[in-house]
Each structure stands twice: as structure tokens, then as C-alpha cells.
C-alpha positions as CSV (number, residue, x, y, z in Angstrom):
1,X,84.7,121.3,115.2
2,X,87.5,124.0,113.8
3,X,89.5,122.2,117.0
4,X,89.3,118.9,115.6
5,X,90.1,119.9,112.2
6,X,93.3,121.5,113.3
7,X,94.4,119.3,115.2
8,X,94.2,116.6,112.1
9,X,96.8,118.7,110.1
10,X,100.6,118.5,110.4
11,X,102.2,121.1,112.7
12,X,104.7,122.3,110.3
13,X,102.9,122.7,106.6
14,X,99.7,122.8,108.0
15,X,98.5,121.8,104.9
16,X,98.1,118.0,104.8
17,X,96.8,115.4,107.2
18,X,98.8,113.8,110.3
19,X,100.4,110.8,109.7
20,X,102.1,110.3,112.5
21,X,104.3,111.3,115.6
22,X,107.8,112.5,115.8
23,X,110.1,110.1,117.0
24,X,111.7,112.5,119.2
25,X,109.0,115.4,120.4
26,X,106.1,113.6,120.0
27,X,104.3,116.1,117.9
28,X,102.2,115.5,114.8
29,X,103.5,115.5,111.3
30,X,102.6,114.6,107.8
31,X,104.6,112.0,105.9
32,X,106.1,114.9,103.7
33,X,107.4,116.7,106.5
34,X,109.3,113.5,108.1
35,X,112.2,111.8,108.2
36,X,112.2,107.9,108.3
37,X,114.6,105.6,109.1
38,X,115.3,102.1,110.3
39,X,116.7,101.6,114.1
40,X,118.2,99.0,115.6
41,X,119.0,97.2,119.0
42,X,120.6,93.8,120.0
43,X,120.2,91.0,117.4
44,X,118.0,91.3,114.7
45,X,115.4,94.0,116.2
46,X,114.7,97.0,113.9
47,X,111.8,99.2,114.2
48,X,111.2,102.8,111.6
49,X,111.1,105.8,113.4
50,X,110.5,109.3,112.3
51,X,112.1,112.2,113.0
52,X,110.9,116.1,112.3
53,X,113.3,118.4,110.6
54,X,114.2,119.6,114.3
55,X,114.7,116.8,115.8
56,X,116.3,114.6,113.2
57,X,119.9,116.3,113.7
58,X,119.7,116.2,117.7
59,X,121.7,113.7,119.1
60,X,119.9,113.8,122.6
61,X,116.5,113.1,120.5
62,X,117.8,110.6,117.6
63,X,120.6,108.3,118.6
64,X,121.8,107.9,114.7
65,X,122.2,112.0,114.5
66,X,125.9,111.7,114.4
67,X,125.9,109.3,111.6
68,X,123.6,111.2,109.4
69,X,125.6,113.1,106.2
70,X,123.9,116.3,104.7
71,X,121.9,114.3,101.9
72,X,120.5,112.2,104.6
């Protein structure tokens, strides 16, 4: 059970529950420890991915990294 428990908690606090997937690495986060934002292909399709503090910046994971400013 200890397994199952763990494995419900975000992989970087540790603290609060899994709200979804990293965009880009596929590992589980909580909503505090993610970064949202809108992407976009062709006309008019936009879906909200989230990015972890690693992978947010990485241009080979997150195709708007370049465009992101500090504040972002």
C-alpha cells in the first residue's frame, strides 16, 4: 500500500497529490509544481499542456521554450 501512496504524490514536492503528466517527460506532477500553457497547430487547434520546471525551458521538449520571458 506505501507503493501506491507514493506513487499518488507529485515527484518534485512530494507533498501534494498528482494532477497530471509533464508535457515533456511524462512524469507526475501536482498543479503547484506545473507550468500551463496553451499550444497551438494549423487553424484553430489549441490544446493546454504542462511543462515541469525542467522541462519547461527545453526547447527539444517544449516547442514555445524560445518564446518564453523570465516571468513566464
Amino acid at each position: 500500500m506505501k507503493e501506491d501512496k507514493e506513487a499518488q504524490l507529485c515527484k518534485a514536492c512530494k507533498k501534494n497529490k498528482v494532477f497530471t503528466t509533464c508535457s515533456g517527460c511524462g512524469n507526475c506532477f501536482c498543479e503547484s509544481c506545473l507550468h500551463m500553457q496553451m499550444d497551438s497547430s494549423g487553424c484553430g487547434s489549441v490544446w493546454v499542456s504542462y511543462y515541469c520546471d525542467e522541462c519547461v525551458d527545453d526547447e527539444k521538449l517544449n516547442p514555445n521554450a524560445a518564446m518564453r520571458t523570465n516571468s513566464d
